[in-house]
C-alpha positions as CSV (number, residue, x, y, z in Angstrom):
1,X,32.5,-140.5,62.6
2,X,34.4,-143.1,65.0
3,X,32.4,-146.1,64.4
4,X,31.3,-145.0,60.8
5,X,35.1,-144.8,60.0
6,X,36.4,-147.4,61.8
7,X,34.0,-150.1,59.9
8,X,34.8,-148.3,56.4
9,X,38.7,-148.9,57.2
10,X,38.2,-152.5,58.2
11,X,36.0,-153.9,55.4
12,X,37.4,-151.9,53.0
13,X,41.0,-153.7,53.9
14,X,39.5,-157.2,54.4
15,X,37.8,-156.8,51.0
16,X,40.8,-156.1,49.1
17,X,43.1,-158.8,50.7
18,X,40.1,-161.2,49.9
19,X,40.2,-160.1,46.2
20,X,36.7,-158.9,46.3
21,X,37.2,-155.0,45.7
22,X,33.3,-154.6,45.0
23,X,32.6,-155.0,48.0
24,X,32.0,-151.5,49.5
25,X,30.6,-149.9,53.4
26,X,28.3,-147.4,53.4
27,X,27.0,-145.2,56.5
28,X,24.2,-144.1,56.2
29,X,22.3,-141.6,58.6
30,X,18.4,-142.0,59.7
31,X,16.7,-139.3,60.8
32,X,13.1,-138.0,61.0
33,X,11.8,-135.4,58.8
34,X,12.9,-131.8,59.3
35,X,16.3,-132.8,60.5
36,X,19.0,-130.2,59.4
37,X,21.2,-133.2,59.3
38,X,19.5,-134.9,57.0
39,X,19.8,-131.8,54.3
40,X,24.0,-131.4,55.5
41,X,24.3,-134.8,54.1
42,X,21.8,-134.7,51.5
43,X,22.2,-131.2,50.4
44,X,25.4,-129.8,52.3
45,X,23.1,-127.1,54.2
46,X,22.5,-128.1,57.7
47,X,19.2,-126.3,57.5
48,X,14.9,-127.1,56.9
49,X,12.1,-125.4,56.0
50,X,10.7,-125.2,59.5
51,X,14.2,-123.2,60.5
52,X,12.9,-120.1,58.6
53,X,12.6,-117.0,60.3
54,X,9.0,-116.0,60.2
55,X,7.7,-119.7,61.5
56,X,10.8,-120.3,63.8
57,X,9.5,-122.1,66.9
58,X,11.1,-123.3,69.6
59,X,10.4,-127.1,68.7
60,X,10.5,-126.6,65.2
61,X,9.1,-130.4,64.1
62,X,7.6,-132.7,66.7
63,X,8.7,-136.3,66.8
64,X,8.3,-139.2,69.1
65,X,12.1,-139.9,68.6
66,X,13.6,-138.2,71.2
67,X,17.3,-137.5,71.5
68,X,17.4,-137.3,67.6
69,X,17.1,-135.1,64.8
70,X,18.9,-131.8,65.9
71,X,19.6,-128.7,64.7
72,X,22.7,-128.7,65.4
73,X,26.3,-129.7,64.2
74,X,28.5,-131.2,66.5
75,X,32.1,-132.1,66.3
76,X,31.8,-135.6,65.6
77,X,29.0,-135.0,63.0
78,X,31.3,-132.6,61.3
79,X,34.0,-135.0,61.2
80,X,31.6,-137.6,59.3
81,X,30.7,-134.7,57.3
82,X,34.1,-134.6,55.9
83,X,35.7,-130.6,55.7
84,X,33.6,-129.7,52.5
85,X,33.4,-126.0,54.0
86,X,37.3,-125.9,54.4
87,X,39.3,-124.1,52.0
88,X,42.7,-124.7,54.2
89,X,44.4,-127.9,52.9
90,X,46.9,-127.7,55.7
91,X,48.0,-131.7,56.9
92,X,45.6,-131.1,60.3
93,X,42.8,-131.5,58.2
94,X,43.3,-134.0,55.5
95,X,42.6,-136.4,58.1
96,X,39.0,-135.3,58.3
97,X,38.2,-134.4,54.6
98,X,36.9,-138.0,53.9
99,X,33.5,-138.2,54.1
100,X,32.3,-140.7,56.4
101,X,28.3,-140.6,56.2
102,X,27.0,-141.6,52.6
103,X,23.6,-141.1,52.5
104,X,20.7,-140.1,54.6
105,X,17.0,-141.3,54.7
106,X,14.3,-139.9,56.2
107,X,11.7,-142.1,58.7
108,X,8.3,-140.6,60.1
109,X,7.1,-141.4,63.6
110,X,4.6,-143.9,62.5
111,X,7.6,-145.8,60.5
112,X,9.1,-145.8,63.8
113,X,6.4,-147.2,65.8
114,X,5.0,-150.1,63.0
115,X,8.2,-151.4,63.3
116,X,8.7,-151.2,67.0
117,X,5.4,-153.7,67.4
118,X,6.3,-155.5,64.7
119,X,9.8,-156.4,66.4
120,X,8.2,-156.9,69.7
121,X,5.4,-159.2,68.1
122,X,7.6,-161.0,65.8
123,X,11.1,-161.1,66.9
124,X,10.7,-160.4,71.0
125,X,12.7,-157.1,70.5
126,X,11.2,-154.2,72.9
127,X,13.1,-151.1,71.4
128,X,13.6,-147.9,71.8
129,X,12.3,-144.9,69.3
130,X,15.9,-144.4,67.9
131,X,16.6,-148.2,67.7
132,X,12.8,-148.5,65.1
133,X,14.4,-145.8,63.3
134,X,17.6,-147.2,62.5
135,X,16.0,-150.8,61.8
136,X,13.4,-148.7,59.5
137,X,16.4,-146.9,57.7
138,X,17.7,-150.5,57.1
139,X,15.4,-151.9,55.5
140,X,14.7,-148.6,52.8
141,X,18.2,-149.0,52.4
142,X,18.4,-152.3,51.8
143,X,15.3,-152.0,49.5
144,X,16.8,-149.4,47.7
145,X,20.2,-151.3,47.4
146,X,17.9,-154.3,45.4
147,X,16.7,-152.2,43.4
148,X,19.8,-150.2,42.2
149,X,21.7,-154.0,41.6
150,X,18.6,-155.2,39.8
151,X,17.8,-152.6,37.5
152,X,19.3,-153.3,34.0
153,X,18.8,-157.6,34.3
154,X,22.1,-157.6,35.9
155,X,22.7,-160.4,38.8
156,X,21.8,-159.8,42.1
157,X,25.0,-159.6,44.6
158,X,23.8,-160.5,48.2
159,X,24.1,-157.2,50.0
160,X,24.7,-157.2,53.7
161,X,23.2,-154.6,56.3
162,X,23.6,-153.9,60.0
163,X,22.3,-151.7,62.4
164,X,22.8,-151.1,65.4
165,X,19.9,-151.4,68.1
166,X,20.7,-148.9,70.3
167,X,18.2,-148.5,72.6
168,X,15.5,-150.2,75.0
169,X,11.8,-149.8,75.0
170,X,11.6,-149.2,78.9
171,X,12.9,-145.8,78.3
172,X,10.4,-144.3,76.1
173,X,7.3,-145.6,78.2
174,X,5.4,-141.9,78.7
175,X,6.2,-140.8,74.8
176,X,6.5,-143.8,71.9
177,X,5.0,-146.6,73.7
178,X,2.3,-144.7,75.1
179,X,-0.9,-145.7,73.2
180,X,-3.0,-142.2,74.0
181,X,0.4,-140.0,73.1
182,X,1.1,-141.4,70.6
183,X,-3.0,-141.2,69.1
C-alpha cells in the first residue's frame, strides 16, 4: 500500500492545483492465474479454485514467476485492500479504509516470457519474471484504458502508465530463462 498510496496522494494533489481534476491514479495489481489476490481485489475473497479441499496441493498452480502470486494476505496487502471486512469505525482504522489497489489482471507464464525476449531483443532489457509480468499488466491495462475512452466516439485523452521493473534476468537463470524448463 506505501508506494500505491503515496503516488495516489501526489498526483491526485498536483492534478487539482493544475486544474485538471480528470486526471485520476490507478494501482493496479498483476498476478498469474490462481492467485487468491487476484480474487480479494477482484471479488473480495482471497481464495481460487485450486484452494478447495479435495484438490488442495501443496503448490496449488505452478508458475515460472516466482516470489509471486500467494495465498496469503499480508499486512501491507491488507492495507491496499482497504478495511472492507471491518465493521469497527474507530479513528485507528479510517486511515486504512481507502482502498489503494484498483484493479487486478491476470498474466500467464507464456505472457511473461514473450515479453521478456521481446524487451531483451527490442529494447536491451534482460528482466526478471516479476518485472515481464508487470510490463505485460501494463500494456492490458493500457489497452483496456483505450478502449474504455474510445468507446462512444468520444476523444481520446492521452493516458499515462508506469511500471516499475523490478527485477533482473540473472536471477531467474535455472527457471524462466531456461529454454528446456520452460518447454
Amino acid at each position: 500500500a506505501g508506494v500505491g498510496q503515496y503516488l495516489k496522494e501526489n498526483s491526485s494533489s498536483s492534478s487539482s492545483s493544475s486544474g485538471d481534476d480528470k486526471k485520476t491514479t490507478n494501482i493496479i495489481l498483476v498476478d498469474p492465474p490462481g492467485s487468491s489476490l487476484y480474487n480479494k481485489i477482484k471479488y473480495g475473497v482471497a481464495y481460487t479454485v485450486q484452494q478447495s479441499e479435495r484438490s488442495m496441493k501443496k503448490h496449488r498452480y505452478d508458475t515460472l514467476a516466482e516470489g509471486i502470486g500467494l495465498d496469503r494476505i499480508t499486512a501491507n496487502f491488507a492495507l491496499g485492500c482497504g478495511n472492507d471486512d471491518d465493521d469497527d469505525d474507530t479513528e485507528e482504522t479510517t486511515t486504512t479504509t481507502t482502498r489503494v489497489i484498483d484493479d487486478a489482471i491476470q498474466v500467464s507464464d507464456q505472457e511473461a516470457v514473450n515479453m521478456a525476449h521481446l524487451l531483451l531483443k527490442h529494447e536491451g532489457l534482460f528482466v526478471g519474471s516479476s518485472s515481464a509480468m508487470n510490463v505485460v499488466g501494463a500494456v492490458k491495462w493500457a489497452n483496456e484504458c483505450e478502449v474504455v475512452k474510445g468507446a462512444g466516439g468520444d476523444e481520446k485523452e492521452d493516458i499515462v502508465v508506469v511500471t516499475v521493473i523490478c527485477d533482473g534476468g540473472y536471477r531467474h537463470l535455472t527457471r524462466f530463462w531456461n529454454r528446456e524448463f520452460v518447454e
